[in-house]
C-alpha positions in Angstrom: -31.3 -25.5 73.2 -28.9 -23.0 74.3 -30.4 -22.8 77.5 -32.1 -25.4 79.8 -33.4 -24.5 82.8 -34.0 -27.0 85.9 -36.6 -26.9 87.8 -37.3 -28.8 90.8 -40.7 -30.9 90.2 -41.1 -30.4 94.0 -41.3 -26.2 93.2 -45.3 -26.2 91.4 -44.8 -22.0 92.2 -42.1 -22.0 90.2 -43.6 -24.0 86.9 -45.1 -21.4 84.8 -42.4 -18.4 85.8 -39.5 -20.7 84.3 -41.9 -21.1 81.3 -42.2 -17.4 81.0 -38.4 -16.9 81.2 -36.2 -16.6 78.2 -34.7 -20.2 78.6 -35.1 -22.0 75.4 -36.3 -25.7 77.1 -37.5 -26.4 80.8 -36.4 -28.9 82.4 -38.5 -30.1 85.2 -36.9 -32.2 87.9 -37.8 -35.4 89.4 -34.8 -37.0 90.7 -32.0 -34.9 92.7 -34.1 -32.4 93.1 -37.2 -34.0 94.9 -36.8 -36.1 98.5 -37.6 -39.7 98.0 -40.8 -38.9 100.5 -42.0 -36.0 97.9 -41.2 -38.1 94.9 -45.1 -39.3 94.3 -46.5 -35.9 94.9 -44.0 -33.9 92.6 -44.8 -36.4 89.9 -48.6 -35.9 90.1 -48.3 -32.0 90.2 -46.3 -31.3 87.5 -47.8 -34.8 85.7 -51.3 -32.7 86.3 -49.4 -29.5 85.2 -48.7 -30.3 81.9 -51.5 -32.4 80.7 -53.8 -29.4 82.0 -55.8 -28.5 79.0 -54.6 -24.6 79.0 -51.0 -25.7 78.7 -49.2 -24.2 75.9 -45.2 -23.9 75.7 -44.7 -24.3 71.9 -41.9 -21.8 72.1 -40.2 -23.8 74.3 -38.7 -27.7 74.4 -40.5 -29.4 77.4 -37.8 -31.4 79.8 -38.7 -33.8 82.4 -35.0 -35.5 84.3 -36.7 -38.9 85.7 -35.3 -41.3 88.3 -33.0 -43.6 86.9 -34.3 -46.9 85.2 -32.8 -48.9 88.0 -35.2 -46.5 90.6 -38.0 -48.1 92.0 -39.0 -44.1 90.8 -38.8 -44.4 87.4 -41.6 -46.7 86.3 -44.2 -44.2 88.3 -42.7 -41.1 86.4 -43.0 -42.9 83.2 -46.6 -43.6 84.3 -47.7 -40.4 85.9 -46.1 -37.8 82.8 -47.7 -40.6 79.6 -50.8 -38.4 78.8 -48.7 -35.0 79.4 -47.1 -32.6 76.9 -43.0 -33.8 77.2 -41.0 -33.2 74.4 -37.9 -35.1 76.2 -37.1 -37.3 78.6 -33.7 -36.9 80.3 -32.4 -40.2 81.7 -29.7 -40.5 84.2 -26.9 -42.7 85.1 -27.0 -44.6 81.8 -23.7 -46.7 81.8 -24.3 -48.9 78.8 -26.3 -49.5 75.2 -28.2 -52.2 76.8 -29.6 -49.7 79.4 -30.5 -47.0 76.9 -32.6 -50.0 74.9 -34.2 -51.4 78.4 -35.7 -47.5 79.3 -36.8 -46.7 75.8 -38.3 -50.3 75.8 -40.0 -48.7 79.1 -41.0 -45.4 77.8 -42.5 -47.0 75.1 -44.9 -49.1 77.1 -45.8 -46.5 79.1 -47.5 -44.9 76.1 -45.0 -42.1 74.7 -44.2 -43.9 71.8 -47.0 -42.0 69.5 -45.6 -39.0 71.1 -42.3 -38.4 69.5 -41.0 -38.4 72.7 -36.6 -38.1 72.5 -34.7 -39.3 74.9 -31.6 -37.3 76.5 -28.6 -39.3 77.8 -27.1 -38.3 81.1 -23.5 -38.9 81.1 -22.1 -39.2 84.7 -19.7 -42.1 85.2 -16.9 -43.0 84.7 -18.1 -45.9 82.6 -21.2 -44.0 81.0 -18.1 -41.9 80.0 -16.0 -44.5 78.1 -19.2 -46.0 76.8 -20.7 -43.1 75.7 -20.5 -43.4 71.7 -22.2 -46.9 71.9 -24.8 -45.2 74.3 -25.3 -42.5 72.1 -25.9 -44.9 69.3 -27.9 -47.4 70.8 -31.4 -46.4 70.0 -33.4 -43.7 67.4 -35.2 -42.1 70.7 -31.8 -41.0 71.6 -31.5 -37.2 70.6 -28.6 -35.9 72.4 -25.7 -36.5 75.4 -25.9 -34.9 78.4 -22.7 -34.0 80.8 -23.6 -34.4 84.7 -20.0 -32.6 86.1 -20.7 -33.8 89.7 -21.7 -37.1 89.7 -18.6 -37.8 86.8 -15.5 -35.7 89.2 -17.2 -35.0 92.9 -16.4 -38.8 93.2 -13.3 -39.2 92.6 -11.8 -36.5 94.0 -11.2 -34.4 90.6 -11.7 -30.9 90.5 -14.8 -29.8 89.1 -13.9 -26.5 87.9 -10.1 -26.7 86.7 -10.4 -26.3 82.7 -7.7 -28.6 81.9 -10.4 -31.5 83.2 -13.0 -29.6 81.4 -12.0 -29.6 78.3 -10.8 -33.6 78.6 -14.8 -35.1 79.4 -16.7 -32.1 77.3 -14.5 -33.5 73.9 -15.2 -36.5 74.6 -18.4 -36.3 75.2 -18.8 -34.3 71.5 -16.8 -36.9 69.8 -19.1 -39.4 71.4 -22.5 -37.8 70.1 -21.4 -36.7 67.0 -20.2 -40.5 66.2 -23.8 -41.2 65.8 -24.9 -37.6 64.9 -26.4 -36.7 68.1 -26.1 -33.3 69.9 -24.2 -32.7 73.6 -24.8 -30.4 76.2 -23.0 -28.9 78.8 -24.1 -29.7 82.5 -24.4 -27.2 85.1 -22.8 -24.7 87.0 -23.2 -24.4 90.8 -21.7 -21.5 91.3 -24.9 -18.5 91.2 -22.8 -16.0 92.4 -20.3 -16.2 89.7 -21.8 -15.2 86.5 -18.0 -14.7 84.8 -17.2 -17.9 85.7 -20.7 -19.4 84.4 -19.7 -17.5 81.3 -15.9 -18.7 80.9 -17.8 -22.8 80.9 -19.9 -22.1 78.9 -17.2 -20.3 76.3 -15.0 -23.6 76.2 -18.5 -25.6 76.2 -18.8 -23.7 73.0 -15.4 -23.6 71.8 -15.8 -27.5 72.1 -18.8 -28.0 69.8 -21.4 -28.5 72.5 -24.7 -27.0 71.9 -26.0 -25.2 75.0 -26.1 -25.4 78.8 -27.7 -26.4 81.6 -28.8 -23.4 84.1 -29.8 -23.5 87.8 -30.8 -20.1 87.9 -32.9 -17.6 86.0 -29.7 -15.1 85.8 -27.8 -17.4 84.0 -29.6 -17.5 81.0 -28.9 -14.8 79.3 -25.7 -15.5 79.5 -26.2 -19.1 78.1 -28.3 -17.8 75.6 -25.7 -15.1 74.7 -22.9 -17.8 74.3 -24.0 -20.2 72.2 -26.5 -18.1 70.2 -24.8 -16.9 66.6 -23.4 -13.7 66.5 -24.1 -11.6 63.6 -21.0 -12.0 62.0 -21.2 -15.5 62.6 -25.1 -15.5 60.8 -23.4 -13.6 57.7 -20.1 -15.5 57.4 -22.7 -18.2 57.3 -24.8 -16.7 54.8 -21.3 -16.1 52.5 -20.4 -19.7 52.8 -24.2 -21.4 51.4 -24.9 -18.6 49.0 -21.3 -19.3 47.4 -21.8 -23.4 47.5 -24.7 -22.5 45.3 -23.2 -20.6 42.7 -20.3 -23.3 43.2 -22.9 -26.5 42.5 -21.0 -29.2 41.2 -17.4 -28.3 42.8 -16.2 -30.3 45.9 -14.0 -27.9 46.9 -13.9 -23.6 46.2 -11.8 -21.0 47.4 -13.5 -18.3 49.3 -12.0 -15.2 51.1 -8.4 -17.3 50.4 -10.4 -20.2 52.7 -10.4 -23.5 51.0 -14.6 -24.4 51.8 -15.7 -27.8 51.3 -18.7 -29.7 52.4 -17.5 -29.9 56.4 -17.5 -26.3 55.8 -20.6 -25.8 53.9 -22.6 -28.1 56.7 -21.3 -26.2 59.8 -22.6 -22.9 57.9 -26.1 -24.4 57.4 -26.6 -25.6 61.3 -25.9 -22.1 61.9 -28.7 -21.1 60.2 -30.5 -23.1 61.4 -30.0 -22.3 64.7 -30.5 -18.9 64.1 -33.7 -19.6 62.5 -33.0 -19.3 59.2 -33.8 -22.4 56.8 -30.9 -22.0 54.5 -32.6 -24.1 51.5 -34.2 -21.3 51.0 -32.4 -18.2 52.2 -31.2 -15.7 49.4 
């Protein structure tokens, strides 16, 4: 998912032009994004939206952010979306491993359990911060980590767009999720008007081993899609790297354009691949 892109639940015009856009995975919005007096109507449109029997986004991962588990909101989303096609959940404020176990718990009663249904981990505290390995870790519905920017520095008076500060949460929020295996993704960026610095983010976001970003507006996904897509020379460097550990089968460790490659090495190559749709089991 290089690119996500939010859209307010509370927006039904707006559903089926984000799914025609070039984003990778929509995410529909139900909690900042909808006033608590529009809360039960944007839940029953976009619940209605995608159960509706013409639905079809199979190009594209389906998103819904719910209310947090401790919302007297989330119970009714978990309700209202059960019999519709939503490929993840994306919970926020999650502070602890015990509240990543109580909402699966809860999104497997409402019904989404036969579903595959994943769930996505906001990270936006300080403590869902320092806790976030064990969160990451604390059940199998748990696909990825998600950094929430705002919520984490607006609070505490930190600036939000110094890199320095960046770079601090965004490794340790990778560190975190890959503890357990688990992807991370980059939050948003507010700024619309400022597509060079949307692009310098999402660089270090990159740089950093996260695997895409969140976008706020149809112009910045592109860019996303731009930045943490593989380049070419990144899909045959790739290539090199598998097509060699297979004529090196049996060797731990091989010397390759004076590189030492080992299986860190050989791993890295193969998610790129992957990502760039190539299964590379069987690419020759």
């Amino acid at each position: 998912m290089r690119s996500k892109l939010f859209v307010p639940g509370s927006r039904p015009e707006l559903f089926e032009k984000a799914l025609k856009s070039a984003a990778d995975s929509i995410s529909f919005d139900l909690e900042d994004a909808v006033a608590p007096e529009f809360k039960q109507s944007a839940r029953e449109r976009l619940a209605a939206f995608l159960a509706a029997p013409g639905f079809d986004s199979k190009e594209k991962k389906i998103i819904v952010r719910v209310n947090a588990p401790d919302s007297p909101h989330f119970l009714p989303d978990l309700r209202a979306l059960a019999a519709s096609r939503v490929d993840i959940l994306n919970i926020p404020k999650l502070e602890s491993a015990e509240a990543v176990r109580h909402a699966a718990a809860a999104v497997e009663s409402a019904g989404f359990a036969s579903q595959g249904v994943r769930l996505l981990a906001n990270i936006e505290t300080p403590k869902g911060l320092r806790l976030a390995a064990e969160i990451a870790a604390a059940h199998p519905m748990v696909a990825g980590l998600q950094l929430g920017l705002a919520d984490l520095f607006e609070p505490l008076g930190i600036a939000r767009y110094d890199s320095g500060n960046l770079r601090q949460v965004m490794m340790a929020l990778r560190l975190a999720a890959g503890e357990s295996g688990k992807y991370a993704l980059d939050g948003a960026y507010a700024r619309v008007s400022d597509p060079e610095g949307f692009r310098q983010e999402a660089q270090l976001a990159r740089s950093l081993g996260l695997a895409g970003k969140s976008c706020i507006h149809p112009s910045q996904i592109a860019i996303a899609n731009d930045v943490f897509g593989p380049s070419a020379d990144d899909i045959a460097q790739a290539r090199r790297i598998v097509q060699a550990s297979r004529q090196q089968a049996g060797v731990g460790a091989f010397l390759l354009d004076g590189k030492m490659i080992d299986a860190p090495f050989i791993k890295r190559a193969q998610d790129v691949l992957r990502t760039a749709g190539i299964d590379p089991e069987i690419d020759q």
